[in-house]
C-alpha positions as CSV (number, residue, x, y, z in Angstrom):
1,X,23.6,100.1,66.4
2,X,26.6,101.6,68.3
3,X,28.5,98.8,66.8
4,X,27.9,99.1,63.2
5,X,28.5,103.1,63.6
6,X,31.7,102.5,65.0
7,X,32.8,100.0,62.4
8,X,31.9,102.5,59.6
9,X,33.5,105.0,60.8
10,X,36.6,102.8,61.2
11,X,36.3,102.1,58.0
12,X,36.0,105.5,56.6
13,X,39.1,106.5,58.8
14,X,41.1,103.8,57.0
15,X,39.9,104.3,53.8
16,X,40.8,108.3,54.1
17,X,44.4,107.1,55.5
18,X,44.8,104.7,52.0
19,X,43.9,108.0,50.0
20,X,46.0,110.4,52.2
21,X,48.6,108.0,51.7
22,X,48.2,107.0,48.0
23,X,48.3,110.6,47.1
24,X,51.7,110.8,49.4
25,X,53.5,108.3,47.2
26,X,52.5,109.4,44.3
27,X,53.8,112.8,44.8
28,X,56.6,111.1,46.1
29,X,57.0,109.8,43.0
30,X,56.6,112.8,41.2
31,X,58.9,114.5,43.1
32,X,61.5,111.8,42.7
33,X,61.1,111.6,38.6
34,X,62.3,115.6,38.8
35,X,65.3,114.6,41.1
36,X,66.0,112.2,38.3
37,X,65.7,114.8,35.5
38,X,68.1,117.6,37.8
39,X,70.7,114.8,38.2
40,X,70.4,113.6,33.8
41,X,70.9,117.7,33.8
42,X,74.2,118.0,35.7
43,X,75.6,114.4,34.5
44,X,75.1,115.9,30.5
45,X,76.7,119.4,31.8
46,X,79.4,117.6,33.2
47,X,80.1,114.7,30.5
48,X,79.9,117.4,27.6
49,X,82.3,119.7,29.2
50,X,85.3,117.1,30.0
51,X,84.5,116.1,26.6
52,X,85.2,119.6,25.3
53,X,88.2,119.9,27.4
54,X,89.6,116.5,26.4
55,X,88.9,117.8,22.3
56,X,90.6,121.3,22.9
57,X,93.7,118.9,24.7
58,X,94.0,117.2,21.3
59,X,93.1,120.3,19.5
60,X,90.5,118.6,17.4
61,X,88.9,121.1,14.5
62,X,85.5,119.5,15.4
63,X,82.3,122.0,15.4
64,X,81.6,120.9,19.1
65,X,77.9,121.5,20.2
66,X,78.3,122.6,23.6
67,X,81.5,124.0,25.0
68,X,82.8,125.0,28.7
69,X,83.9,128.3,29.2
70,X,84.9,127.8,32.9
71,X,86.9,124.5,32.3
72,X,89.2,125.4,29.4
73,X,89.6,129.1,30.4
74,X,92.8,128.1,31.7
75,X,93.8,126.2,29.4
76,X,92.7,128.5,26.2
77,X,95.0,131.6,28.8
78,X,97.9,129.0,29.2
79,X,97.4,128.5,24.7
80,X,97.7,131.9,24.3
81,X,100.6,132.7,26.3
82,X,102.6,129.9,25.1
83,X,102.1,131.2,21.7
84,X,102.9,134.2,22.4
85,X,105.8,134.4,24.6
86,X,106.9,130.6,23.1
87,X,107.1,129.3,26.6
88,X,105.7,125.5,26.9
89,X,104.8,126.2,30.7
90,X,102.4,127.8,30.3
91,X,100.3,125.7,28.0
92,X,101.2,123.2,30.7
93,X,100.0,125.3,33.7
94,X,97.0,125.8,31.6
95,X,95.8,122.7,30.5
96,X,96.5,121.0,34.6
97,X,94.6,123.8,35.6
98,X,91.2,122.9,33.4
99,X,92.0,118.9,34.6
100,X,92.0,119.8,37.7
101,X,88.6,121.8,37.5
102,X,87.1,119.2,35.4
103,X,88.0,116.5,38.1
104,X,86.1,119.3,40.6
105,X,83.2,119.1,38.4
106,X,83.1,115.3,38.8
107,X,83.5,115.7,42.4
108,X,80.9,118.3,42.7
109,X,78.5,115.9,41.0
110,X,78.9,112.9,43.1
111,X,78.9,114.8,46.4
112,X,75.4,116.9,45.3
113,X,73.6,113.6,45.9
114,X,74.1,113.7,49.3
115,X,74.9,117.5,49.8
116,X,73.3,120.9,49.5
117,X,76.0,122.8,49.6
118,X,78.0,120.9,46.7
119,X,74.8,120.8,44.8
120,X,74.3,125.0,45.2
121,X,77.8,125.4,44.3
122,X,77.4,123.1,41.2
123,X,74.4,124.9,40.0
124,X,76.4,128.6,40.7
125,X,79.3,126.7,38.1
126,X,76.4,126.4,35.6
127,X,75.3,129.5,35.6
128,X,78.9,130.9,35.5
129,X,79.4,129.1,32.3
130,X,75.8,130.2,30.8
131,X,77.0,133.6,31.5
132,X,80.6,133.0,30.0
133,X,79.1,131.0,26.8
134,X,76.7,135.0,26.3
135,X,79.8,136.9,27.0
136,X,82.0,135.3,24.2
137,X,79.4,134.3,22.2
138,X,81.1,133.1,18.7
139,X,81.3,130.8,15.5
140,X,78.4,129.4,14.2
141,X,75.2,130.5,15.1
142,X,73.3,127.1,15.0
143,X,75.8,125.5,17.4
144,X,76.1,128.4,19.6
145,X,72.0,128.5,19.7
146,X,71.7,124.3,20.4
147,X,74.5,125.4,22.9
148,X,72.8,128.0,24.9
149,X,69.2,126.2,24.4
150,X,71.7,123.3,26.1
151,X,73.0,125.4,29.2
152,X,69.4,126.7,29.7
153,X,68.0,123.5,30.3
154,X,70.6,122.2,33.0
155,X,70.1,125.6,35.0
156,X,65.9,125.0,34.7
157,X,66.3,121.0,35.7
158,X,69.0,121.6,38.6
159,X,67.7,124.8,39.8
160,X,64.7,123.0,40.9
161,X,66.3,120.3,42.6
162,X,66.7,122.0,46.2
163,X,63.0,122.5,47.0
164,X,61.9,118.9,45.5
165,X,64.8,117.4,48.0
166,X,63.2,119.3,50.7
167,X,59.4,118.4,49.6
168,X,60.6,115.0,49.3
169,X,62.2,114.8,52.8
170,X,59.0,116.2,54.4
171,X,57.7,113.1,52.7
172,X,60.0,110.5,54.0
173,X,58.8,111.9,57.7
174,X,56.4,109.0,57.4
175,X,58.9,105.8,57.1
176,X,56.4,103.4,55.2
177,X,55.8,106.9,52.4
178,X,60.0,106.2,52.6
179,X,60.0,102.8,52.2
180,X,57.6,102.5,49.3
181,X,58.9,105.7,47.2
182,X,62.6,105.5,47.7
183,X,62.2,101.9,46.6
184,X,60.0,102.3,43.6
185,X,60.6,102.1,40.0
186,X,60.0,105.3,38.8
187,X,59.1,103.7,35.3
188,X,56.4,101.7,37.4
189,X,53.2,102.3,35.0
190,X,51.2,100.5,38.3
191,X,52.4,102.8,40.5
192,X,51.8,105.8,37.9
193,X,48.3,104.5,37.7
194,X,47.2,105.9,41.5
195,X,46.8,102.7,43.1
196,X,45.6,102.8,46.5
197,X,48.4,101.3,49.1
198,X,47.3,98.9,52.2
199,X,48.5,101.4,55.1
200,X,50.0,98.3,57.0
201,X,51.8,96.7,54.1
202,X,54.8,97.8,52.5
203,X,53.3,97.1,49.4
204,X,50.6,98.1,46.7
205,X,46.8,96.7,47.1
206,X,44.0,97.2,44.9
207,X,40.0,96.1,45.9
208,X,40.4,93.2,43.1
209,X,43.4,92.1,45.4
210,X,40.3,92.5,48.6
211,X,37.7,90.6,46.9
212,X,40.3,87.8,45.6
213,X,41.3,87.5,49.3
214,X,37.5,87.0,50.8
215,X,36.9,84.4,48.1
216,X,39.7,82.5,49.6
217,X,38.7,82.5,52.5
218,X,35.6,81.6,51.9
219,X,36.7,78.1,50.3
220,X,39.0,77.4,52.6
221,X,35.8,77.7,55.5
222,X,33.4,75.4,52.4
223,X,36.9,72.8,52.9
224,X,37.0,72.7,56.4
225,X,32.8,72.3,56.7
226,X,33.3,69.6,54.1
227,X,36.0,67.7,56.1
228,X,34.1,68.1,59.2
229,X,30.6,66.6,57.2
């Protein structure tokens, strides 16, 4: 009697570590689809500014729809002075300047992967040039619209990458929740689905997989009573 209690409540205990677990990965997986959207955030933000920086270079009359304040600043103050005092330097000075802040912005991309600080500093940028894009807000009215809309959505998708790293490293406390997550395909629909994990695998079990395995064994016992017979 003792026996068969302690066996079920074994069981129960394991079968409450495969939910506790289950549920672990797939907010882990949650968790690391938004990582995925913050970083699609900050590569467009990045990749659409150099590209407006590289069209203002060439001065191409092309209705743009996003632009970067922060990066051509310099180089739209260095335009202006040149024009106006008919100095080439300053265009010069003006367009290294934006280079160099647009290969800052590609720095500040990579590094956010692995840093907090580069990713803060990245997001303050961001929000920099939303503010800039309000403050000369200009020209036409549709762009300028897709353009904010455009700025709005990196600040919401980055903003909220901070806390998900942190929820994410309280996950990975548990090096087989680390294993199976950080490993995962993110488009897995079988992970998606909720299926319960084998808590000393590193790898996804389901009861069909259970049942499959006891009728195994079971023919391989009818085989060996055959060959004995």
């Amino acid at each position: 009697m003792a026996e068969g209690y302690d066996n079920e409540r074994l069981a129960e205990e394991e079968k409450a570590m495969r939910e506790e677990r289950t549920e672990k990965i797939k907010k882990g997986m949650q968790l690391r689809r938004k990582m995925r959207k913050g970083n699609q955030a900050l590569f467009t933000f990045v990749l659409m500014g150099i590209a407006y920086l590289v069209l203002s270079l060439l001065r191409v009359d092309l209705n743009f729809p996003f632009s970067a304040p922060s990066i051509v600043a310099p180089l739209l103050a260095g335009q202006a002075a040149y024009e106006a005092q008919g100095l080439l330097l300053y265009y010069i000075l003006g367009a290294a300047v934006s280079l160099v802040l647009a290969g800052v912005y590609v720095w500040l991309y990579y590094a956010a992967k692995k840093k907090d600080a580069q990713l803060y500093v990245l997001i303050c940028l961001a929000l920099a040039d939303t503010f800039l894009l309000f403050l000369f807000f200009s020209g036409d009215v549709i762009l300028r619209l897709f353009d904010v809309a455009l700025h709005l959505w990196v600040l919401w998708a980055a903003s909220a990458m901070p806390k998900t790293k942190r929820a994410l490293e309280r996950l990975y406390e548990d090096p087989y929740i680390r294993e199976v997550v950080s490993e995962a395909d993110l488009d897995d629909v079988y992970l998606q689905a909720g299926v319960e994990f084998d808590p000393n695998a590193g790898k996804p079990n389901d009861d069909d997989d259970d049942d499959d395995d006891e009728e195994e064994e079971e023919e391989e016992e009818e085989e060996e009573e055959d060959g004995e017979d």
